[in-house]
C-alpha positions in Angstrom: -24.0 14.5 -142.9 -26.2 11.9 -144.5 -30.3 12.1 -144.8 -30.2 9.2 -142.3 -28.5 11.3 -139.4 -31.8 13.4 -139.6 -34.3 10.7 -140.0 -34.8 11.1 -136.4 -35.1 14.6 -135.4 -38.4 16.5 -134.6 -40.2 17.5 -137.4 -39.7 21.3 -136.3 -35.7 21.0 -136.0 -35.2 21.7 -139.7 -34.1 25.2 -139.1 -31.5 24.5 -136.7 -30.6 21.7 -139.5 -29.8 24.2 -142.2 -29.1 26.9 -139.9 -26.0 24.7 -138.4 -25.1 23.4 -141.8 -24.6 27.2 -143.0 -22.7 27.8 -140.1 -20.3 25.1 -141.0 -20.8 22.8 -138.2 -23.3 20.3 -139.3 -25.1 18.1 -136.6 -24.8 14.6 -136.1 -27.6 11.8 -135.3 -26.0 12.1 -131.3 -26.1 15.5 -131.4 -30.0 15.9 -132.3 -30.5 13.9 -130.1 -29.1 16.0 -127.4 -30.8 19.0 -128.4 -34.2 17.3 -128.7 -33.4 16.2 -124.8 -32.5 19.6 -124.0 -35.8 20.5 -125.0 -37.4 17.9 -123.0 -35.9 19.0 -120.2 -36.1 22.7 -120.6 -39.7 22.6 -121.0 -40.7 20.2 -118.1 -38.6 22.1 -115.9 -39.4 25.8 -116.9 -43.3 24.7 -115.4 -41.7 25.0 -111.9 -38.6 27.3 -112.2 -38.4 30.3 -114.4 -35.8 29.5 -116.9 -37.2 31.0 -120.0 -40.1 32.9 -121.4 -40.0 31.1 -124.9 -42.1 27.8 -124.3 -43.3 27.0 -127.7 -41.5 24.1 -128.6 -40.6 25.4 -132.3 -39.3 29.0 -130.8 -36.6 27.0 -128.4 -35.3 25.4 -131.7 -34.7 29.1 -133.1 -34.0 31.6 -130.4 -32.4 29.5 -128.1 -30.5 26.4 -129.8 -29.6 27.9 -133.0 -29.0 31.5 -131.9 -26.3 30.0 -129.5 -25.0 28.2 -132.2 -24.2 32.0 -134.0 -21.4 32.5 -132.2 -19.4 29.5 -134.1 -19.4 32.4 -137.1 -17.4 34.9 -134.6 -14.6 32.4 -134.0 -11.5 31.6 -136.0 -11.1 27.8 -137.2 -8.0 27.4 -134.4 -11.0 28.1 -131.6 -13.5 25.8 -133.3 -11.3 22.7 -133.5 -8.7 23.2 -130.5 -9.4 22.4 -127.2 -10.8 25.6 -126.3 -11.8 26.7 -122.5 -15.3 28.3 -122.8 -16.8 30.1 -120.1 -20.7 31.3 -120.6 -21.2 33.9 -117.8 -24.9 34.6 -116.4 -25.5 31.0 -118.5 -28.8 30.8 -117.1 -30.7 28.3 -118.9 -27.3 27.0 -120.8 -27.5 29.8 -123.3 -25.2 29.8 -125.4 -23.0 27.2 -123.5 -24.5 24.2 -123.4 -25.7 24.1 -127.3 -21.5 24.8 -127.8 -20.9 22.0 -125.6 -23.1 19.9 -127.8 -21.7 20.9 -131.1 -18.1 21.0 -129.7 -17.2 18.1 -127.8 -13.5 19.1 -128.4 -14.4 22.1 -125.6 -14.1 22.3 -122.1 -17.6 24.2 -121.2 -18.5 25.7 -118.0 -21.6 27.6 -117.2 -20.9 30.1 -114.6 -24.6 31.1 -112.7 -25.9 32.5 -109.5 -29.1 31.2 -109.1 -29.2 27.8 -107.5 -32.3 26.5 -109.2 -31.1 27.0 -112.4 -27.4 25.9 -111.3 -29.7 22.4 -110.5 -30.9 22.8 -114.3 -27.7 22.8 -115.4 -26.2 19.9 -113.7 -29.6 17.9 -114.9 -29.0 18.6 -118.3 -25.1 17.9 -118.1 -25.7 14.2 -116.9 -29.1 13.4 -118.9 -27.1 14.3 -122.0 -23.8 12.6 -121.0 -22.0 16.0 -121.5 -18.6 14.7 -120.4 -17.4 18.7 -121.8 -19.5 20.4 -119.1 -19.9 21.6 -115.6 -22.4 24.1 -114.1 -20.3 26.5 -111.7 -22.2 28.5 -109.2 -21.4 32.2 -108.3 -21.4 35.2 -108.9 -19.3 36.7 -112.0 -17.7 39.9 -109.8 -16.6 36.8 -106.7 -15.7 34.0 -109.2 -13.4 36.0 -110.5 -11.1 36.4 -107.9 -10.6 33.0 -106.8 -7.8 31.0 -107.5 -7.3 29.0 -111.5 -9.7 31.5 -112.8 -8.9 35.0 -113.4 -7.1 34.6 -117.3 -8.1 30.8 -117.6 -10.6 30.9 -120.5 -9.9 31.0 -124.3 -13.3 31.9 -125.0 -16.1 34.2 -122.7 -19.3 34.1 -123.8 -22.8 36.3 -122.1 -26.0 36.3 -123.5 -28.8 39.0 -122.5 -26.7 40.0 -119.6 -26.1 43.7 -119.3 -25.4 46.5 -121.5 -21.6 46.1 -123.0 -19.8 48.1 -120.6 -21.3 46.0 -117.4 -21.0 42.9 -119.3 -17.1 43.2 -120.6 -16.7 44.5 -117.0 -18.0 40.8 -115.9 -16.2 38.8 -118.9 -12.6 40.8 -119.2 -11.2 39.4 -115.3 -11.6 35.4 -117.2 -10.1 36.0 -120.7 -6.6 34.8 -120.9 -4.4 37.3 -123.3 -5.7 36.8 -126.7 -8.9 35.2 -125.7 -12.2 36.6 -127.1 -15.4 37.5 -125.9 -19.0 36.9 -128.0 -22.2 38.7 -126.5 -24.7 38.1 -128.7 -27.2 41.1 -128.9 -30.0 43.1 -131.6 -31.1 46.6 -132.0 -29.5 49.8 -132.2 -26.1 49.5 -130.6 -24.2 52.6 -131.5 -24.4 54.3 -128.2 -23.5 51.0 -126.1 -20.4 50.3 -128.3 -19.0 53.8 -128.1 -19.1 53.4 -124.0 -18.3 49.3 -124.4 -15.1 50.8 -126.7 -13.9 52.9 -123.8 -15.0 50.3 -121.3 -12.8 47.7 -123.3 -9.6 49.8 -123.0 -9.9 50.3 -119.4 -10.3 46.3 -118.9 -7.1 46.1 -121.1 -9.8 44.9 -123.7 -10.3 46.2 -128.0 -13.7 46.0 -129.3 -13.7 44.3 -132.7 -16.5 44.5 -135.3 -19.8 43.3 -134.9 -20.7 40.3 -136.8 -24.4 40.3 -138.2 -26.1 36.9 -138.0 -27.6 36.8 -141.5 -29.2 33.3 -141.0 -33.4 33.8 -142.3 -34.6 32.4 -139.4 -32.8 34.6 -137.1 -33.9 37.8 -139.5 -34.5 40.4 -136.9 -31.3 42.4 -136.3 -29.0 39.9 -134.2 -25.7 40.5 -134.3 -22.6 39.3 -132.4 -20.6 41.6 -130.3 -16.8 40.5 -130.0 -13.7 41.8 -128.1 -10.3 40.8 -127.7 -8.1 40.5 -124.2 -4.7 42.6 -125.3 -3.6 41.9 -121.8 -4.4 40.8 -118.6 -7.5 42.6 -116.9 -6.1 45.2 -114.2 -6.7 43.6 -110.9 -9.0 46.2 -109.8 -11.7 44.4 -111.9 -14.1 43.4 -111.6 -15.4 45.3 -108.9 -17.4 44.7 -106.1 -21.3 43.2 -106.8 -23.7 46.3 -108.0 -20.8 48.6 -109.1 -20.4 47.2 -112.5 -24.2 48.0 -112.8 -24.5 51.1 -111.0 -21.5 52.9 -112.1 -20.7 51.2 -116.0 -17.2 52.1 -117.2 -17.0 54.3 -120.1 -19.4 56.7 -119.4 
């Protein structure tokens, strides 16, 4: 990308900048722009409905935008450029979905959330940006799975700080056509969640693969991206009712 295409970004986007760049997908002129809307809209709305906890302005850039942006390093060059059916379970905010949407316009993005108000966010930020890619979907991850077009529909599932592995897979496996992937990015010692996610994973007709580490220097705190891929179709038995894939976690 030229230095023009950057002539207009905040003065604290420079890390996302080189952080997308090493990541192999540079951002466009339109695309900054997006993300310094996002912002915008993130911050002015997280004054009336919890959204986030991060509110300095540099910290979004980081720990939101760009650590969304991570889980392009997970994903073979076939996801990245196809036409590839994202879903970002427990999205909340739009993390990591809607900073995919941006960079990918190729995608088909939805952002599956329970919580009206931030279902409402969602939809705000889909038509302020022009996001013709995205639609907020509200529900539940255990009831949305069950109805019709969506149990095996997605190429990619994505969940970010939503439960420990064997929950979350429980919660992501139902949507992941065969040979799909999942990406949970997640820090900190994760040895005793991926020995019960492994088990979990087989009994969701799932296989762990290995962890990717986010090496990026402004992300320098441990981060790395959990992956797994559907071998076959999730047993119909999953996922269970609401509060069992909490209460009782397969692969205990």
């Amino acid at each position: 990308m030229s230095v023009n295409a950057h002539a207009g970004a905040p003065a604290d986007f420079g890390p996302l900048i080189a952080g997308a760049t090493a990541l192999g997908v540079p951002l466009t002129a339109q695309q900054l722009d997006r993300f310094a809307r996002y912002r915008e809209l993130l911050l002015a709305w997280n004054a009336h409905v919890n959204l986030t906890a991060i509110t300095a302005p540099a910290e979004v850039v980081t720990r939101h935008f760009l650590d969304s942006l991570t889980c392009a390093a997970a994903l073979p060059a076939a996801v990245r450029e196809g036409g590839t059916a994202l879903l970002d379970v427990g999205s909340g905010a739009g993390f990591p979905g809607l900073p995919l949407a941006i960079v990918f316009p190729n995608w088909h993005v939805t952002l599956l959330e329970a919580t009206g108000k931030k279902v409402d966010f969602l939809a705000a930020v889909i038509t302020a940006l022009g996001l013709l890619n995205a639609r907020a979907l509200a529900g539940r991850a255990e009831e949305v799975a069950q109805r019709p077009g969506q149990r095996g529909a997605y190429d990619l599932v994505t969940a970010r700080a939503v439960a420990a592995l064997p929950t979350l897979l429980e919660y992501c496996c139902p949507f992941v056509g065969v040979g799909g992937r999942i990406v949970a990015p997640k820090k900190g010692d994760l040895a005793t969640e991926l020995a019960s996610g492994a088990r979990a994973a087989a009994m969701l007709g799932a296989r762990l693969l290995d962890p990717v580490p986010v090496t990026l220097l402004s992300l320098d705190d441990g981060r790395v991206l959990l992956l797994a891929r559907q071998e076959r179709p999730c047993p119909p038995q999953y996922p269970r009712p609401q509060g069992a894939p909490t209460k009782r976690p397969l692969g205990g």
